[in-house]
C-alpha positions, 0 to 999 in steps of 0.5 A: 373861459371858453373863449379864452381856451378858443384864443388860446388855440388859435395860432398867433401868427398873420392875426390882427390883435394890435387894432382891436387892442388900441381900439378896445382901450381908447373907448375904454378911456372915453367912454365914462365920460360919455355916459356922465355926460348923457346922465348930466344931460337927461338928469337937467332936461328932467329936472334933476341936478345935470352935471355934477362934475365941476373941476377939471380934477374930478376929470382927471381923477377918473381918467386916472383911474380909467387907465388900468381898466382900459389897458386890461380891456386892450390886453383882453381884445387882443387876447381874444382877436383870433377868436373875434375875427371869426364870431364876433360875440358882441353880447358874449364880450360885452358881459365880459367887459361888463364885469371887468368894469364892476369888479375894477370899481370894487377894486378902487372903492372897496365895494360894487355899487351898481350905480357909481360902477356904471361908467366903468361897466359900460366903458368894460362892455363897450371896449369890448364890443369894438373891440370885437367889430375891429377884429371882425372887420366889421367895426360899424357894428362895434361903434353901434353896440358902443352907442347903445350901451354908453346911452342906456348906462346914461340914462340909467345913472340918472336920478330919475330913472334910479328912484324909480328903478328903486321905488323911490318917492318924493315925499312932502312933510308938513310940521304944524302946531297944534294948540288946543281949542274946541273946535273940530280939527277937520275944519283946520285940516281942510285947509291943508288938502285933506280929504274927507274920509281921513278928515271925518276919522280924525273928527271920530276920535274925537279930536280938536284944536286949531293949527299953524304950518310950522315948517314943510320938508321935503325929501326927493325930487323923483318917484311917486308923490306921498304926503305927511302931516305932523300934528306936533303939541310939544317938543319931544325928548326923545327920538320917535320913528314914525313909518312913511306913507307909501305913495298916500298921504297920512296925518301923524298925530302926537296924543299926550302919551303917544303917536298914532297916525292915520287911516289906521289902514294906510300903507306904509314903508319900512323907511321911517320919519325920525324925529329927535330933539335939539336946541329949542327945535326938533329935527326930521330926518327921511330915510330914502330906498338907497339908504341915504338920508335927509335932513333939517328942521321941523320945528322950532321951540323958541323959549320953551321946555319940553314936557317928560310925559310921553311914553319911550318911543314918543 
């Protein structure tokens, strides 16, 4: 508001305004396809999916949709020029451009999405700040301020740098049959890397039987690794929720009646392990910090009826 009511007194005439307009709303326009190109490029030097645009029509879309942006960041250089010539601002302008993108991604996607609105931010902050550099004369300062931000927002958007910002973890589920035998199930849990204290508190419970890797699923690429072993006896009936280990690992354990998991003391997540019934098969589903969620299946039944004796919830 401020810098508005300084533009605003500022007579019009002998002021520069075409340069830092033209200058603004062209970086505008280049600048989100820079920031998905510095993501794709981080995204596959770290492992992740690299480039997800693959037709030259998702180019075009968002071109299009980039054009009304830019010319409102071109309006708004112009607009402010006089003030610019004298004080850059260049922190001041990128906020304002900053916001102009968010609020544009709200306008077409109907809500911010602080990561989809990314290229749009940093395209806003960016046309801003040349802008600024043009209507100082001081326009390597404005394509360095442009460079900075176009890179962070990159790496930002990426896969990796978003899991961890969002506590994200890369979480392994491991579906295994449990048949019954006398033999202590720690000594068939060894082999799938459990260590000795969660082994010796199964064995307390007094727990035995033999057991077969069904299936492994595995939910993330990025964050801190966390383990779940799904001891499974018989098809469920019903959808359970079972808590996610937070960055540990647990064994989820399907009594007669009921599941319990163990250490009984091991910290968990709000996000839950969701198991439900299909055909002959039960299904997992994970869900992630950004509240998407993953899916296949855990285990198959072939030929064989679910029991009805556990408890709602099991």
């Amino acid at each position: 508001m401020r810098l508005a009511a300084q533009a605003a007194s500022v007579p019009v005439v002998g002021t520069r305004r075409v340069e830092p307009a033209m200058t603004a709303a062209a970086v505008c326009l280049v600048t989100p396809f820079a920031v998905l190109a510095v993501g794709g490029l981080v995204s596959a030097a770290s492992g992740g999916a690299g480039f997800q645009l693959v037709s030259s029509g998702d180019l075009g879309y968002i071109a299009f949709l980039t054009m009304p942006l830019a010319f409102a960041a071109g309006v708004a250089a112009a607009a402010l020029a006089p003030v610019l010539a004298r004080q850059p601002r260049y922190f001041a302008v990128g906020l304002l451009g900053g916001a102009g993108g968010a609020m544009w991604d709200g306008a077409v996607s109907g809500r911010i999405n602080p990561y989809e609105a990314l290229p749009w931010i940093a395209g806003g902050a960016a046309a801003m700040v040349v802008g600024a550099g043009a209507a100082a004369n001081r326009r390597h300062v404005g394509a360095l301020g442009a460079m900075v931000v176009t890179v962070l927002c990159g790496v930002v958007e990426t896969e990796p740098v978003r899991a961890w910002i969002g506590g994200e973890q890369r979480l392994e589920v491991v579906f295994v049959r449990w048949s019954p035998s006398g033999a202590p199930l720690s000594r068939a849990l060894a082999h799938l890397d459990i260590d000795k204290p969660l082994g010796d508190e199964i064995d307390g419970l007094g727990h035995t039987g033999e057991l077969e890797v069904a299936n492994t699923f595995t939910s993330g690429r990025f964050g801190r690794p966390a383990r779940a072993i799904v001891l499974i006896r018989h098809p469920t009936y019903r959808p359970v929720y079972l808590p996610q280990p937070d960055g540990t690992t647990m064994i989820y354990v399907q009594d007669t009646d009921r599941w319990r998991w163990y250490p009984s003391t091991a910290p968990t997540l709000p996000r839950t392990i969701r198991l439900t019934p299909g055909d002959r098969q039960t299904l997992v589903e994970v869900v992630r910090a950004d509240g998407a969620r993953e899916g296949s299946t855990a285990i198959v039944w072939p030929g064989e009826p679910p029991m009805r004796s556990e408890r709602p919830g099991g």
